[in-house]
C-alpha positions, -999 to 999 in steps of 0.1 A, spaced: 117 349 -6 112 349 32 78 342 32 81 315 10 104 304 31 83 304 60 53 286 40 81 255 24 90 248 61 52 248 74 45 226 44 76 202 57 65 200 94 26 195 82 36 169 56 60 148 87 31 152 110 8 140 87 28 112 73 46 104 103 25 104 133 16 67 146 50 55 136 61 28 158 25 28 177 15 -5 157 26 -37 143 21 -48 107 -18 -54 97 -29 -73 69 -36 -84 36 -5 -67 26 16 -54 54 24 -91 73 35 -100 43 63 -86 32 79 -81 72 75 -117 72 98 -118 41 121 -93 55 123 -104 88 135 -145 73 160 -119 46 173 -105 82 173 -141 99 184 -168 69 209 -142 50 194 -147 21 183 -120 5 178 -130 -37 155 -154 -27 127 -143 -4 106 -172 17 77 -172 34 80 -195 61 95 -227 42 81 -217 12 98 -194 -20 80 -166 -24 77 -151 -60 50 -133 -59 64 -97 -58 105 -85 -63 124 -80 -33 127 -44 -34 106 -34 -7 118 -60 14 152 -51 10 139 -18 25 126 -30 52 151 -56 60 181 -30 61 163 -7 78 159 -35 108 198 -40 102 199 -3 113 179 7 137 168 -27 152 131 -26 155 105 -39 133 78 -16 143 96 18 128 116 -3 94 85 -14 82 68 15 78 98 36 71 101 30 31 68 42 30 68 73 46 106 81 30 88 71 -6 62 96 3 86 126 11 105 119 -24 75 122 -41 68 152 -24 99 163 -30 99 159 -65 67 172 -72 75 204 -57 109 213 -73 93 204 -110 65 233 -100 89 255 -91 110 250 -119 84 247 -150 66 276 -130 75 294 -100 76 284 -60 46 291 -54 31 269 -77 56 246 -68 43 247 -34 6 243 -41 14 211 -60 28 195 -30 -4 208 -11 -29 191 -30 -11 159 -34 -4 158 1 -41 163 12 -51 137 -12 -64 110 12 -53 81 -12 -19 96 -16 -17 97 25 -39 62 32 -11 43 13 16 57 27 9 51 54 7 15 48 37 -6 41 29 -16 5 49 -20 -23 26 6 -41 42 40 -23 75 30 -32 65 23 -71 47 54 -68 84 74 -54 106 57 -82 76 66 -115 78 100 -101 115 101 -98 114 90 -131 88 114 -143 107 143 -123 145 132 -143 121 127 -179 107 164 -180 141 178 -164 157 168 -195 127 175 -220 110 204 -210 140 221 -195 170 211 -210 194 198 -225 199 176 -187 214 143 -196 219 135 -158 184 141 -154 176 119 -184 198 87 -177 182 91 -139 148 91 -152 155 61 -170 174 41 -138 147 48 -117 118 36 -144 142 7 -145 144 2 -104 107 6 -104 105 -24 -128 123 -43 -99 99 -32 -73 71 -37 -91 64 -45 -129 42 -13 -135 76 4 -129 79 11 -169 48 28 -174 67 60 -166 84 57 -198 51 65 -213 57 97 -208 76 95 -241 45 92 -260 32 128 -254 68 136 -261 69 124 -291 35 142 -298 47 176 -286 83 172 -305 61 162 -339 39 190 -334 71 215 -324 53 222 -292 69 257 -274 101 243 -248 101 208 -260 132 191 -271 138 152 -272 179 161 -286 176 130 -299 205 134 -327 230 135 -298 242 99 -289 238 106 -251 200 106 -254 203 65 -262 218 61 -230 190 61 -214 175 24 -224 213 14 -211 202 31 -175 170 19 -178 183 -21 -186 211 -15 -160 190 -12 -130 170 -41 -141 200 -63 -141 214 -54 -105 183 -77 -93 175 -102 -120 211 -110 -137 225 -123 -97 189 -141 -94 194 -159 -129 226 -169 -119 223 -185 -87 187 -202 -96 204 -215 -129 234 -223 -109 220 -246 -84 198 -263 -106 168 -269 -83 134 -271 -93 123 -250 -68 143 -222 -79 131 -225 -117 101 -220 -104 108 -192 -88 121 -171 -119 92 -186 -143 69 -177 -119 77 -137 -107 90 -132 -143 58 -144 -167 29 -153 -147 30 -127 -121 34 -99 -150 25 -107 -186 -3 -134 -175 -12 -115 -141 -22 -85 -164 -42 -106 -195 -54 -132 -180 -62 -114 -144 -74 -143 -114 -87 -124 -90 -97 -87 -76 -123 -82 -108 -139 -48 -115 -156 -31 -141 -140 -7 -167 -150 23 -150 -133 11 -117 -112 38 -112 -133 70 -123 -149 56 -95 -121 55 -74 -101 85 -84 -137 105 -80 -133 94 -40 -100 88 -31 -84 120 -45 -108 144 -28 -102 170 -21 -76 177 -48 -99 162 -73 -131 186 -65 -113 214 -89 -116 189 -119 -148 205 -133 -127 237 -136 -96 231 -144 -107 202 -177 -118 240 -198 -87 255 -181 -59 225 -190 -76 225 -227 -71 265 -235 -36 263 -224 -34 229 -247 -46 250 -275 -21 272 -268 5 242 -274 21 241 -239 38 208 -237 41 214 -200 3 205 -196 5 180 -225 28 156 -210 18 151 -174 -19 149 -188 -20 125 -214 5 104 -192 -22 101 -167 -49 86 -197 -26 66 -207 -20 48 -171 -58 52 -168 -65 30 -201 -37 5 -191 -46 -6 -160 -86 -1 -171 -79 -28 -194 -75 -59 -177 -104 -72 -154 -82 -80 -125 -81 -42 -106 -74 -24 -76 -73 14 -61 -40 15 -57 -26 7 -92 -38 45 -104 -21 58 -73 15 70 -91 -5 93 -116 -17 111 -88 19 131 -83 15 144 -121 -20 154 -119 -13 173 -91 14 190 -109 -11 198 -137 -32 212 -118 -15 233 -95 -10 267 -116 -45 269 -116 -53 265 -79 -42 300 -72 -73 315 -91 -95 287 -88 -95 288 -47 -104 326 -56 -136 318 -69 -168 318 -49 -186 284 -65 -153 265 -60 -146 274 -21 -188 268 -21 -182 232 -33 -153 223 -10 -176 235 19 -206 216 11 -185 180 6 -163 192 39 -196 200 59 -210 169 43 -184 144 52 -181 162 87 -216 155 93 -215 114 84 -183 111 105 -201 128 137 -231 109 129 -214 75 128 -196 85 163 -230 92 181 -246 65 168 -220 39 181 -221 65 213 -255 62 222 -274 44 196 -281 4 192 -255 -17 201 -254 -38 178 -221 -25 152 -207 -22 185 -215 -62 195 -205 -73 153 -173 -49 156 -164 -72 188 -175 -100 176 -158 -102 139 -125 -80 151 -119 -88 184 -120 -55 194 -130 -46 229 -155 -23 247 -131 1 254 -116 4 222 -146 4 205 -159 34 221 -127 52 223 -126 46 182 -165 64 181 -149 99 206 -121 100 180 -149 95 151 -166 127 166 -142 147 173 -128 139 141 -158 152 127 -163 178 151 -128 197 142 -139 196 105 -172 217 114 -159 237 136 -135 247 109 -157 260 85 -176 278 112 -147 299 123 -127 298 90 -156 306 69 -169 288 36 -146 309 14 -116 301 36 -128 260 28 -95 247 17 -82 258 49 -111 240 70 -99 205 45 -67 210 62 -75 212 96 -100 184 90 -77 161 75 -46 169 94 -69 157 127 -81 128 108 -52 114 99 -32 122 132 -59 107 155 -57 78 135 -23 74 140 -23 81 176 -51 68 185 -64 44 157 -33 19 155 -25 11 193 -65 12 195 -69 -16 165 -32 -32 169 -40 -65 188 -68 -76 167 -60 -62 131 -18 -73 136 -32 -106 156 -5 -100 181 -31 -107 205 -41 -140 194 -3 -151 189 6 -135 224 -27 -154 242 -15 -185 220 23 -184 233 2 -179 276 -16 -211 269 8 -237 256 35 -223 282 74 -214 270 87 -247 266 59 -262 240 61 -263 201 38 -246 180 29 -256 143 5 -231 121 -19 -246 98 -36 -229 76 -20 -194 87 -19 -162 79 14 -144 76 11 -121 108 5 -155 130 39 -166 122 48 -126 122 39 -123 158 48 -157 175 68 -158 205 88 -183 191 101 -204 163 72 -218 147 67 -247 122 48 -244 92 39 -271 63 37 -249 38 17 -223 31 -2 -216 -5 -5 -258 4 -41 -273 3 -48 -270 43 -60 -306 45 -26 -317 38 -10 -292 59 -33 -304 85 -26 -345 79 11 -335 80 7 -313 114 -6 -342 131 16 -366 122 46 -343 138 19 -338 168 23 -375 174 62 -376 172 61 -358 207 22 -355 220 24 -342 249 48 -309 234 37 -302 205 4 -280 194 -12 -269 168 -31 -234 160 -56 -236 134 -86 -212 120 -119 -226 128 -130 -240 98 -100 -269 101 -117 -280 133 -129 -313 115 -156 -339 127 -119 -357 139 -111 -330 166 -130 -324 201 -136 -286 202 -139 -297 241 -104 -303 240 -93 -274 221 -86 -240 234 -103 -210 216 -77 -181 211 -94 -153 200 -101 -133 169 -81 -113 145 -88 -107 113 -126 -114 112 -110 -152 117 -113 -176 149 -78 -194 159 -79 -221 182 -52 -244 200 -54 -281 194 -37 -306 216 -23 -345 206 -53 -351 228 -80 -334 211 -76 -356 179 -97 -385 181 -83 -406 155 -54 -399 131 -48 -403 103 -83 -377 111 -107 -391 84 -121 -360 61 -159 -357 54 -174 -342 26 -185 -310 49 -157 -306 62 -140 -309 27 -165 -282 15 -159 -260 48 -125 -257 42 -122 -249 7 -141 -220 10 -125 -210 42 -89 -212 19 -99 -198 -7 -78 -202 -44 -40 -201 -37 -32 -174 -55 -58 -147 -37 -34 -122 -27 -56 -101 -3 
């Protein structure tokens, strides 16, 4: 019991390191992350928090939840750069959490601890959380909901368990629609009760068990029944919109009639085959291993396994698709898996196919840092160029390449290739804590484009006005001031003839920042001021008196540049 001891609080202290490091070293970075701190930080600013905005417009796009997070974490500590990463990284430890106490309850601690292992060295289950996304915290309340589920069905009677499971399905609905496919888990239930599977028992003759759909309904109406009532209440268009919009078309017609982010069917084979390594290298062993003990009618395989097809068909379905969406069956096939890992990592082909894809993806990492070190400039010149990244950064970014690299071979020279797992943990523990480290204040100014907006705010001095046309949320994230906007999903050509006539109210105080491609036949580029890049996009600075006529008269190139510089208005990314 001591030793295990020992190993849970190693496993806490590598999990925080790995999780944690870099927090507070960067500022939101898109498509995602600008996003929501934007709609946090107007919750924090306006006081209202049932209807989030994005600059003056609603946006319904995605529930509140995570915003909520991030807002009242802000309200508590008071700086941006920690709350919005923070839901993540506390998502991330619940999972964790979770995962390990359901091992060592269907099994033992030790399995309990191997299943936190390999979904903690998962590199998709540590690239998103350390991301603020909405995905990590769907992820924590599935698996919440997973962990109170097979609490009640494979170990109890636990009706707290159960009517928890069901709340936190219901909260995940709130965070994000997907939030009810964990109560697919009660399809292999079903199977397993039918089939009198050993240690299963729905107990569904006792009235508590339909208390659960209550829980589940409950949690759904602490958001949507105050939302209803206010947007009925005040009768504004604008508010009706908002409900028909984040309650139909971004769910039911989002999923069957997808608009954008189109992949094939396979998509995420694909995906799971590369962002689960390492965890998912044991696959070709453990698919004989998970089908003898399903022979053998053990419903604690059953479940968590054909939970994870199921979410795999769903979201294979539609065309519109996404890594992330398989991300919260990750937690249960890690679960699966992890009795066997004990007496797969025993076994000489298995530690011999670890070492091969560690040495492999050692080599390519130290590769691509020489080769920006000392071979042809030119990824170094089209990193500038489309980034904005720097000479210095770039360079520093190719030492922590190789020595990311580096650590990885040098790991399986001293460790050994039967010792390989351990070499995957010292490679991807340096991985992911240079990248914190080093990586985010390295890539901050130009991925967050607090460079641009802090350059931007140098040039038109403190006492000017600054409008954003056709912006992207960090640009209003990052300004140095209260900014005006004309909307923002808005055709840019009309933001752009409405920016200029405010320009005009007060010419010589008022500017606006554009992307590139609204620099129309109208506008001197003489007279503008180029900013910078961020984003792979160019933002400039135009002046009352680098518009040559106004209203500024619209070719048919400049029509066609700027439509495909926008973009449709619904493009999320």
């Amino acid at each position: 019991m001591r030793g295990h001891g020992s190993r849970l609080w190693l496993f806490w202290v590598m999990a925080l390191l790995i999780l944690g490091v870099g927090l507070g070293l960067r500022d939101p970075w898109p498509s995602d992350e600008p996003r929501f701190a934007l709609v946090a930080k107007q919750m924090v600013e306006s006081g209202n928090w049932w209807f989030p905005h994005r600059g003056s417009e609603l946006y319904s796009d995605k529930p509140p939840m995570l915003m909520w997070w991030q807002a009242a974490l802000y309200t508590l500590l008071g700086n941006w750069r920690l709350a919005f990463l923070l839901p993540s990284l506390l998502a991330a430890l619940v999972t964790l959490g979770c995962v390990y106490d359901l091992g060592r309850r269907l099994w033992n601690r030790r399995i309990g601890l191997y299943a936190a292992w390999a979904l903690l060295l998962a590199v998709q289950f540590v690239f998103q959380s350390k991301k603020a996304q909405i995905d990590p915290l769907v992820m924590m309340f599935i698996t919440l909901a997973n962990y109170g589920l097979l609490r009640h069905l494979l170990l109890g009677p636990a009706w707290r368990w159960w009517w928890l499971g069901w709340f936190a399905a219901g909260l995940g609905v709130i965070t994000k629609g997907v939030g009810v496919l964990a109560l697919l888990m009660l399809v292999p239930a079903l199977i397993a009760a039918r089939g009198r599977w050993r240690g299963l028992r729905l107990h569904a003759r006792d009235g508590r068990f339909w208390l659960g759909p209550v829980f589940f309904l409950l949690a759904i109406a602490l958001w949507l029944v105050p939302v209803m009532v206010q947007a009925l209440a005040t009768g504004l268009p604008e508010y009706r919109a908002y409900l028909d919009d984040i309650l139909l078309r971004q769910t039911a017609k989002r999923y069957s009639q997808s608009w954008d982010h189109h992949q094939p069917w396979w998509y995420f084979l694909g995906t799971m085959a590369t962002m689960w390594l390492p965890t998912l290298l044991l696959l070709p062993w453990a698919l004989p291993a998970w089908r003898r003990r399903l022979r053998r009618r053990d419903p604690r395989y059953l479940l968590p396994l054909l939970w994870w097809v199921l979410l795999l068909v769903f979201f294979s379905i539609p065309n519109g698709k996404r890594d992330v969406y398989i991300l919260p069956a990750l937690p249960m096939v890690c679960l699966a898996l992890a009795p066997l890992i004990p007496g797969l990592l025993r076994r000489r082909d298995v530690q011999a196919l670890l070492a091969a894809v560690c040495a492999l993806l050692c080599v390519a990492l130290v590769t691509a840092g020489l080769s920006i070190l000392l071979g042809e400039p030119r990824f170094e010149a089209r990193l500038m160029a489309q980034r904005g990244v720097g000479s210095g950064e770039v360079e520093a970014l190719a030492w922590s390449v190789l020595a990311m690299g580096s650590s990885g071979l040098v790991g399986l020279l001293w460790l050994g290739w039967r010792a390989a797992h351990k070499a995957w943990v010292l490679l991807l523990t340096v991985i992911w804590v240079l990248y914190g480290l080093l990586g985010y204040p390295l890539l901050n100014d130009s991925s967050s484009a607090r460079g641009v907006m802090t350059r931007a705010g140098q040039l038109v001095g403190p006492d000017a006005e600054l409008a954003l046309v056709g912006w992207k949320e960090q640009n209003m994230l990052m300004a140095d001031r209260p900014v005006r906007d004309f909307g923002f999903k808005r055709d840019w050509l009309l933001q752009l003839d409405d920016a200029l006539q405010w320009q005009q109210q007060k010419p010589g105080q008022r500017w606006l920042l554009v992307q590139q491609p609204l620099l129309l036949s109208c506008i001197d580029r003489d007279r503008a001021l180029q900013v910078g890049t961020a984003n792979r996009r160019g933002w400039w600075l135009v002046p009352a008196a680098a518009v040559r006529q106004q209203p500024c008269p619209v070719t048919a190139a400049d029509q066609q540049q700027v439509r495909q510089a926008q973009g449709p208005a619904d493009d999320e990314s």
